[in-house]
C-alpha positions as a printed NumPy array, in Angstrom:
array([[-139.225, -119.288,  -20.071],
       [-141.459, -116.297,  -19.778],
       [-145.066, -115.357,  -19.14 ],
       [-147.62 , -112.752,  -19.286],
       [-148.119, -109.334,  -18.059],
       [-151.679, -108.377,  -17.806],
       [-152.835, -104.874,  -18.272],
       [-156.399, -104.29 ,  -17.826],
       [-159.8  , -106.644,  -18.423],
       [-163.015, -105.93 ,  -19.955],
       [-165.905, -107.698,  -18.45 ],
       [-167.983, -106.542,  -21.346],
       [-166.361, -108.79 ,  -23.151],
       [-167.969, -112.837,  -23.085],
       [-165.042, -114.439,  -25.048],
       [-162.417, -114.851,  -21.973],
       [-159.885, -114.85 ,  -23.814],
       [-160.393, -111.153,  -25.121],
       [-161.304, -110.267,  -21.772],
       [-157.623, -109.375,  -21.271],
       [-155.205, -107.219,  -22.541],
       [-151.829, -108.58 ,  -21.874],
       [-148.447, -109.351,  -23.83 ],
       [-146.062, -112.119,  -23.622],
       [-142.3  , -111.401,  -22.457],
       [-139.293, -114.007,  -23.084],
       [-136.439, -115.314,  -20.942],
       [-134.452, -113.186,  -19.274],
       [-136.553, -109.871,  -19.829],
       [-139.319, -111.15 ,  -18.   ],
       [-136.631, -111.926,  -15.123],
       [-135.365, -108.746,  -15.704],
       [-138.265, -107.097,  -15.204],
       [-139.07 , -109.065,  -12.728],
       [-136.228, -107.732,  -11.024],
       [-137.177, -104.297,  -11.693],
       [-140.552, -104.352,  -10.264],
       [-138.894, -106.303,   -6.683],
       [-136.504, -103.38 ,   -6.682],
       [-139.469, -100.573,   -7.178],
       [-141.766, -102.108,   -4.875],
       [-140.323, -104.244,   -2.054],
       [-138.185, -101.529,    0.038],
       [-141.442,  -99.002,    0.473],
       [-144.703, -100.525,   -0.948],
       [-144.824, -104.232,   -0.495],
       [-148.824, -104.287,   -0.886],
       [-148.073, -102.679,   -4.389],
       [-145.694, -105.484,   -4.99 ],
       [-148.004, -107.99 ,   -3.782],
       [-150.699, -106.848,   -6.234],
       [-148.681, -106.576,   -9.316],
       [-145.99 , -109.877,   -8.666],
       [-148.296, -112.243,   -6.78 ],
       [-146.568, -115.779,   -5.539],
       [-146.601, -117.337,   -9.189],
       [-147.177, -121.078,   -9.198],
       [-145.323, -123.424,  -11.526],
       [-147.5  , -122.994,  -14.581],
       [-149.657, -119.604,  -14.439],
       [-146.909, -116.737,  -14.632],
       [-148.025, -113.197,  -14.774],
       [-147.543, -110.024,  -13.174],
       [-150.777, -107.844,  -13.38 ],
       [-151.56 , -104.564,  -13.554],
       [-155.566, -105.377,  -12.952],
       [-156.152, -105.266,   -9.989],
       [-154.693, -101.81 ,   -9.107],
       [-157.127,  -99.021,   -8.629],
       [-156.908,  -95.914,  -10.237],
       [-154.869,  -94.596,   -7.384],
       [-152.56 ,  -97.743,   -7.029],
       [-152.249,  -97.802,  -11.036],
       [-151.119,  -94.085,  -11.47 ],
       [-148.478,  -94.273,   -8.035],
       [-146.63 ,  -97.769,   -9.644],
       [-146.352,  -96.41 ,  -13.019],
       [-145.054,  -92.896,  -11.791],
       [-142.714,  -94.875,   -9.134],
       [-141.558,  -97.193,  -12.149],
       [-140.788,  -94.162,  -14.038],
       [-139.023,  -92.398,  -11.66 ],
       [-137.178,  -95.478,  -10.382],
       [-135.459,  -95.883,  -14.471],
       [-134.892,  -92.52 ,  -14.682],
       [-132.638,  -92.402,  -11.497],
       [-130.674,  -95.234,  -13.021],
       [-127.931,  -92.779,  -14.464],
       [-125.895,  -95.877,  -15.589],
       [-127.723,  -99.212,  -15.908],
       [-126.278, -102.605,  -16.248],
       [-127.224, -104.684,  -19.414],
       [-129.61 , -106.445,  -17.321],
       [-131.227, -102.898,  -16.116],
       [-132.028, -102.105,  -19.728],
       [-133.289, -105.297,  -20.186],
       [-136.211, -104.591,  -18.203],
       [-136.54 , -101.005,  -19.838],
       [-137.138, -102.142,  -22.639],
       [-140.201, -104.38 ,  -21.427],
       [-141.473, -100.869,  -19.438],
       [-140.835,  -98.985,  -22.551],
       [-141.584, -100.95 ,  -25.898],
       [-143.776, -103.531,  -24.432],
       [-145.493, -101.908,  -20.775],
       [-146.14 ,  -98.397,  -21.168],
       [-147.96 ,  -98.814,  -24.538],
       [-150.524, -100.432,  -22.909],
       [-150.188,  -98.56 ,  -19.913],
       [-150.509,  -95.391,  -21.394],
       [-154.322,  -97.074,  -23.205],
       [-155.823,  -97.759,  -19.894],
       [-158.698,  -95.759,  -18.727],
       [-157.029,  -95.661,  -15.264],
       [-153.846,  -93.735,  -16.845],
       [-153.733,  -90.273,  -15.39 ],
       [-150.959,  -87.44 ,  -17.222],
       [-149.003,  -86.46 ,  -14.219]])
C-alpha cells in the first residue's frame, strides 16, 4: 500500500485533477516516512503534525503540504532537514524515508512559491 503526498494546488487551474501537485510513494517508504514526519512533529509541534498527517481514512491517504502557510511551510521543511541531518547513523528504515524527503519531497518542495532559502 501507499498513497499520495500533496505539495501545493493551483486554483487557477479548472481541471481538478491538475489542480494538484503531488507524487505517489509505495509500501514501506510511505510508512517510513510516515514515521519520519511522527518523529519530527509529534514531541514539539503537534498542530504542524496535524496539518501535514491528518487522521487518514481507509481509502483517501495523503499527507499534505497545502495547507501550511508560508511560515508553517518554511519551519517543517527546515525542522525535517535538520531532524535527517542529526541522524549520524540511520537504520535501513531511516533512509527509507530519506529517500522520499530527498528524491521524491524536496524536488517539489524546493518548486513551491512558499519555499524560502534559509
Amino acid at each position: 500500500m501507499g498513497a499520495s503526498i500533496i505539495f501545493s494546488r493551483d486554483d487557477s487551474i479548472e481541471k481538478i485533477e491538475d489542480k494538484f501537485k503531488s507524487t505517489y510513494v509505495n509500501g514501506s517508504y510511505w510508512d517510513a516516512f510516515g514515521d519520519l514526519l511522527d518523529a519530527v512533529f509529534l514531541p514539539d509541534y503537534p498542530q504542524l503534525h496535524e496539518i501535514i498527517k491528518p487522521e487518514e481514512g481507509e481509502y483517501l491517504k495523503f499527507y499534505s503540504f497545502v495547507e501550511l502557510d508560508k511560515e508553517q511551510f518554511n519551519q517543517s521543511v527546515k525542522l525535517i532537514r535538520d531532524y535527517i541531518a542529526k541522524q549520524k547513523e540511520p537504520t535501513e528504515w531511516q533512509k527509507m524515508a530519506q529517500v522520499v524527503w530527498n528524491e521524491i519531497a524536496e524536488p517539489y518542495i524546493v518548486k513551491d512559491e512558499r519555499y524560502q532559502l534559509t
